[in-house]
N, C-alpha and C positions, 0 to 999 in steps of 0.2 A: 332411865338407868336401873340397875339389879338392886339389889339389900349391896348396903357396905360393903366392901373386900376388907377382907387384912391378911395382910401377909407373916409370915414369923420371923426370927431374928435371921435365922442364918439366911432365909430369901432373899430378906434387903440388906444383909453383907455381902453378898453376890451378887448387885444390884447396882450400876451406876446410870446418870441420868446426864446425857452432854447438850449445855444449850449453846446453839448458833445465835451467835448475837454479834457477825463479824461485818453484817449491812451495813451498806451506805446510807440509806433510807432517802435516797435522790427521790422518789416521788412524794416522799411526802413534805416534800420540799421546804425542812427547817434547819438545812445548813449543818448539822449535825448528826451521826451516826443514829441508825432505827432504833435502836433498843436503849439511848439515851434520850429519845423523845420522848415527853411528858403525857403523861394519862391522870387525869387530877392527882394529887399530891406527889404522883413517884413515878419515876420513868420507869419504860415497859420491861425495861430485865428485870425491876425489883418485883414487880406486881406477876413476872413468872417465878420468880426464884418464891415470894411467899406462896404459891400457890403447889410448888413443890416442898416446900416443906408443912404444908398442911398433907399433901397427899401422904409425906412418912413412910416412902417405897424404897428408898435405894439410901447407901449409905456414903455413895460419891457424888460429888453435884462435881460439874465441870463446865465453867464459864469459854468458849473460844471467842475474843473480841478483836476489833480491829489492831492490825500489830502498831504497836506506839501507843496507844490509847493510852491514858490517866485516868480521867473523868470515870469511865464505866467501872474500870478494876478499882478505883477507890469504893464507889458505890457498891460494887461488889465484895470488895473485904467488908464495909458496915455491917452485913444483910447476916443475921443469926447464924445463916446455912454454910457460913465461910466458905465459898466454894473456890476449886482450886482455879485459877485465869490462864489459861494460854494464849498466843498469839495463833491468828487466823490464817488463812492464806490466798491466792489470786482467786479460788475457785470455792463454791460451796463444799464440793467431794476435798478440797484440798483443806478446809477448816475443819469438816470432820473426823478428816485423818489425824489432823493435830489435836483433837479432841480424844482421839480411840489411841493417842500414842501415849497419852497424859492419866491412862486408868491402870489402876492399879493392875499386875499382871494376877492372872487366875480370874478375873471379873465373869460371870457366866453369863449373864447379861445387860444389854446395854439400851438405853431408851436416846432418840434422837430427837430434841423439841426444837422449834425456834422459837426465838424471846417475841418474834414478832405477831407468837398466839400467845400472847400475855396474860389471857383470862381463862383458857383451857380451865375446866373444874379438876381440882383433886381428884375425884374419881374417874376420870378417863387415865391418870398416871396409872394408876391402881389396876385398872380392866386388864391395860396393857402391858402391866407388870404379873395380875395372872395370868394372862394367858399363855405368856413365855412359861413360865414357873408349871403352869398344864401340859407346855410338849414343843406349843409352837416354835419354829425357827426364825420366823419373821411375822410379826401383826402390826395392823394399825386401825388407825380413828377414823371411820368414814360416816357421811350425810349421804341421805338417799339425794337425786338431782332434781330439785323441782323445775327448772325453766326447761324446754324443747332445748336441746343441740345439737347443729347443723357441723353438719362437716363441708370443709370448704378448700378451693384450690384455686390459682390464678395461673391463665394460660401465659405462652407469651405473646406479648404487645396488647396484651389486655389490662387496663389496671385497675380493674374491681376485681375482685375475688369472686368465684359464683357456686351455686350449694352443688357440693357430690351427692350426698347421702343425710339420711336423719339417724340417727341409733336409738332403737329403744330406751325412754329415760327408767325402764322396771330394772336396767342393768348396768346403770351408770351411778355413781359414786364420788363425793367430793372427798380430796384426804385431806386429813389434818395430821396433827403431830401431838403428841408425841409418837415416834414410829420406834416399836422395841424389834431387838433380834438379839439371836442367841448370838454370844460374842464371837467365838471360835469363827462359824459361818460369814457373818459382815466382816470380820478380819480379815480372810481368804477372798471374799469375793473383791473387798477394795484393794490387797495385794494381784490380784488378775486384771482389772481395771489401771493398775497406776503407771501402766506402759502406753495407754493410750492415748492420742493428740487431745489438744485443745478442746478443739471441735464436738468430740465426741464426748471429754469430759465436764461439758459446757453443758450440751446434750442431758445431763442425768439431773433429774429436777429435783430430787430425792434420793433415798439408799433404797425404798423398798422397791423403783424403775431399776435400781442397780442387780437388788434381790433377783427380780424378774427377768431380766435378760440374760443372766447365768443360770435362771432355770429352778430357782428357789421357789418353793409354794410360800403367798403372802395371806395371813388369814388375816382377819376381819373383827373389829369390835365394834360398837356403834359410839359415834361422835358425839360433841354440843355444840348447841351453835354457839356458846359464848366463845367455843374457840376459833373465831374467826380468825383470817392473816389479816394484821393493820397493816395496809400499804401506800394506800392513798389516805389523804385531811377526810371523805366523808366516812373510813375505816374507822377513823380515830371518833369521829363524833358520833358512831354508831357503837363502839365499845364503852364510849361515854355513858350512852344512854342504858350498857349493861352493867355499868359500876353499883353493888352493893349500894343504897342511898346511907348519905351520911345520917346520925341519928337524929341531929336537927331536924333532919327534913323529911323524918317521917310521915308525918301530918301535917303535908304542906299550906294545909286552909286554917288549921284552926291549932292555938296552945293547947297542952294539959285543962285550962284552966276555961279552956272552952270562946276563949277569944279569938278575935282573928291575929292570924302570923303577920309577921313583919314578911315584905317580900324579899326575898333573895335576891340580889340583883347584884352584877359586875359595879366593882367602883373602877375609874378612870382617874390618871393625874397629870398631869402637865409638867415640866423639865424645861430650863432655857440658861445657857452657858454661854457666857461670851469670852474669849480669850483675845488679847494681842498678840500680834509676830513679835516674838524678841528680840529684844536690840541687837543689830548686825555686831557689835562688840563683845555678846554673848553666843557662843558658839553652844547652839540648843536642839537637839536631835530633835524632829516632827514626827511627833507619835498624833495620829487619829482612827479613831473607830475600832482599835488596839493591832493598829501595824504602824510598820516604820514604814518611814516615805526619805528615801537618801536623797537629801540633795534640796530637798528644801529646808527653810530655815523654821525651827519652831516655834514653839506657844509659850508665851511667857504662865507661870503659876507654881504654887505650892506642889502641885505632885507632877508627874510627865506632862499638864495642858494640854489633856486629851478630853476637848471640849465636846464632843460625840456620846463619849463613855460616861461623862459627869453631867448632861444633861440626862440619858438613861436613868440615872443613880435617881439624878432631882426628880423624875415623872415616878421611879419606882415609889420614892419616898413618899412623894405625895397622893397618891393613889391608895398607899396604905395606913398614911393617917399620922407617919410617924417624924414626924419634921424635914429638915431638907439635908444639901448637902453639906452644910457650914455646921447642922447641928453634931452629923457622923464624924466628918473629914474636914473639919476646921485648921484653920492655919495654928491653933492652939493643939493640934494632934501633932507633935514630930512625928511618928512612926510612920505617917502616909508622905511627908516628903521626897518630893520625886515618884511616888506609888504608881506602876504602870495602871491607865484606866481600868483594864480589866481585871486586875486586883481589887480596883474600887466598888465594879460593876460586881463583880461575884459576891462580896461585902454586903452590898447595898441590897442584892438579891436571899441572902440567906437572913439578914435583920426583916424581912419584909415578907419571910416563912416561921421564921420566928415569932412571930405576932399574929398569927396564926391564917396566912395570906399563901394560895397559889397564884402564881403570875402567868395570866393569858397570854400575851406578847409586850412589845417596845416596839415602837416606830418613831426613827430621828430623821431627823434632816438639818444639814448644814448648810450656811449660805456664805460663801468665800471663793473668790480667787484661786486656790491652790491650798492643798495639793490635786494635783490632777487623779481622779477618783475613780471612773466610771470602770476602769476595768480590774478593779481590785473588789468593786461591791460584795460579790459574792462573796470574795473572801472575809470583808470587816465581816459579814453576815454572820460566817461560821464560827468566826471568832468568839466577839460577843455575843453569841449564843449558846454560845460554848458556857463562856465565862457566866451567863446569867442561870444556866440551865433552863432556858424558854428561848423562845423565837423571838428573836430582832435583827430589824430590816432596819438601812439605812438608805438615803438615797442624799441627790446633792445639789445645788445649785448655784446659781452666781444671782449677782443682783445690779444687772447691767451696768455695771460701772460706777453706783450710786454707792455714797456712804463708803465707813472703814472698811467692809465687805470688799467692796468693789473696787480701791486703789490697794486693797493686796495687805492695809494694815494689821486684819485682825480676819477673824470671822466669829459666827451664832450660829449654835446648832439647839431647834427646838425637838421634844422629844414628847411623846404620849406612852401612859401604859394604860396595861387595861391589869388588873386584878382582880381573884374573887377569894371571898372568907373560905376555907376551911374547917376551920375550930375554931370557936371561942376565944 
């Protein structure tokens, strides 16, 4: 990188900055929206949002998220940068536009990041914010290409791929984001674009392909690699390994005092819930794994008898050292009467950050008769992982006929988490 940048006042009041954070994040397969996914302490919108407000370029921050979402725009009202939220739309080009309709009108320039480059350095916002403010009408973040890339094509009735051509890697370039343009220009060219099909708008992987194909010159600043895309689980454990180290873990061998450290290691707990079917005289909604199930009869208990969500709670609990589920949500707590579990499970997840804990994952399993499960998994999945802000899987079984499991009276669902310290 250069010597610092900095910009002046009226720069960064003509200055906004829109993050895409409207992903599904289906490959990295934790049930919940990309930029809600966990990167030690804080999901990956907040760890871009603080990273643009160290950068101190622009004076708009502008969230696009999935439409409906709660979870992320709560976390996003928290975040210092108060940034304004709009809802997303079917297409990348269709979030941006909701993004570029939500800036303030006069804005001269405009920077396009995704939350799913999370760790991008402050001073690539900067580069990219002078360089606009220098002339350019469109720049962005790019890596020279270190690996060989082949180009390829498949005939028909062939079905491997086979190589066309190699391209010199001295003129190949990986792009990152933030991508800035002058605003006037990306406004007109995504008004020329907004008549086009699906297909074509599907087509555009970015705004600076958009730049390019209407003929706009795209300059250039040079990248980091901390701003990788997280897209796939080994994304996340290789951004892991760029995370600032906590200050504990400076000196991972030895104290101040020249002793050996205590090792850092994951703690694990254990969770097991047993509930009854309720007496057929008791008309009792079956809530498990935080969905309804219509039409079967439910679980007897203090709050919904959502024995899935309350063995979560008991493993979170116990993993972090801080008692079980009767010590939180005792039958001596009114206010959790009837409590849907995933009110419990978020609870039980936030006393367990509170104590200065991120949670790895939750893995449950139930053993019962009914409700019939298997095609709902994914969904408890997203739910409860919703609710905990971490990954939890649930899976299901029966226990051939044997025990209260097995004549339909009740079921167990056992649960593990994994957690690791944070703070102090």
């Amino acid at each position: 990188m250069n010597s610092p940048i900095s910009l002046s006042q009226p720069e960064i009041q003509q200055t906004a900055i829109i993050v895409v954070a409207a992903g599904s994040g289906t490959r990295l397969g934790f049930g919940i929206p990309k930029a809600l996914v966990p990167l030690a302490d804080r999901s990956l919108l907040e760890h871009a949002l603080d990273r643009i407000q160290l950068a101190g370029c622009a004076a708009q921050v502008i969230v696009v998220l999935p439409r409906g979402d709660t979870e992320l725009a709560a976390r996003a009202a928290a975040h210092p940068l108060k940034p304004r939220c709009v809802d997303g739309g079917a297409t990348r080009n269709d979030s941006v536009r909701a993004g570029l309709a939500a800036m303030d009108e006069g804005t001269e320039r405009v920077l396009i990041h995704d939350a799913a480059r999370a760790l991008t350095p402050p001073e690539v916002f900067r580069q990219v914010a002078a360089a606009l403010v220098a002339g350019a009408r469109a720049v962005i973040p790019v890596l020279p290409v270190v690996d060989t890339i082949k180009q390829v094509a498949t005939d028909p009735g062939h079905g491997q791929p086979h190589i066309t051509g190699t391209p010199a890697r001295e003129s190949l370039r990986a792009v990152q984001t933030p991508q800035g343009f002058h605003t006037p220009t990306l406004l007109a060219a995504h008004r020329r674009a907004a008549g086009w099909d699906r297909a074509q708008a599907e087509a555009i992987t970015d705004d600076a392909m958009l730049m390019e194909l209407l003929g706009e010159r795209v300059d250039t600043v040079p990248g980091a690699a901390a701003a990788l895309k997280i897209t796939t689980k080994p994304d996340l454990v290789l951004a892991e390994s760029m995370m600032p180290r906590h200050p504990e873990k400076e000196s991972p061998m030895t104290e101040p005092t020249g002793n050996p450290a205590p090792l850092l290691i994951p703690r694990t707990g254990i969770g097991i819930d047993v509930h009854a079917v309720a007496d057929p005289s008791e008309s009792r909604p079956m809530w498990l794994a935080g969905l309804h199930f219509p039409g079967d009869q439910g679980l007897s208990g203090h709050s919904d008898g959502d024995a899935v969500a309350h063995a979560a709670c008991d493993a979170l609990f116990s993993a972090a050292g801080i008692g079980d589920l009767g010590t939180h949500f005792g039958t001596d707590r009114p206010e959790y009467a009837g409590a849907p579990g995933t009110t419990l499970l978020a609870e039980a997840a936030r006393l367990v950050r509170e104590a200065g804990f991120e949670i790895g994952n939750v893995a449950v399993q139930f053993v019962g008769r009914r409700p019939k499960f298997a095609a709902r998994r994914l969904e408890a999945d997203a739910v409860l992982s919703k609710a905990a802000g971490a990954p939890v899987t649930v899976t299901a079984t029966t226990s051939d006929g044997l025990g209260y499991e097995g004549t339909g009276e009740g079921l167990t669902a056992y649960a593990t988490a994994l957690v690791y310290r944070v703070r102090p």
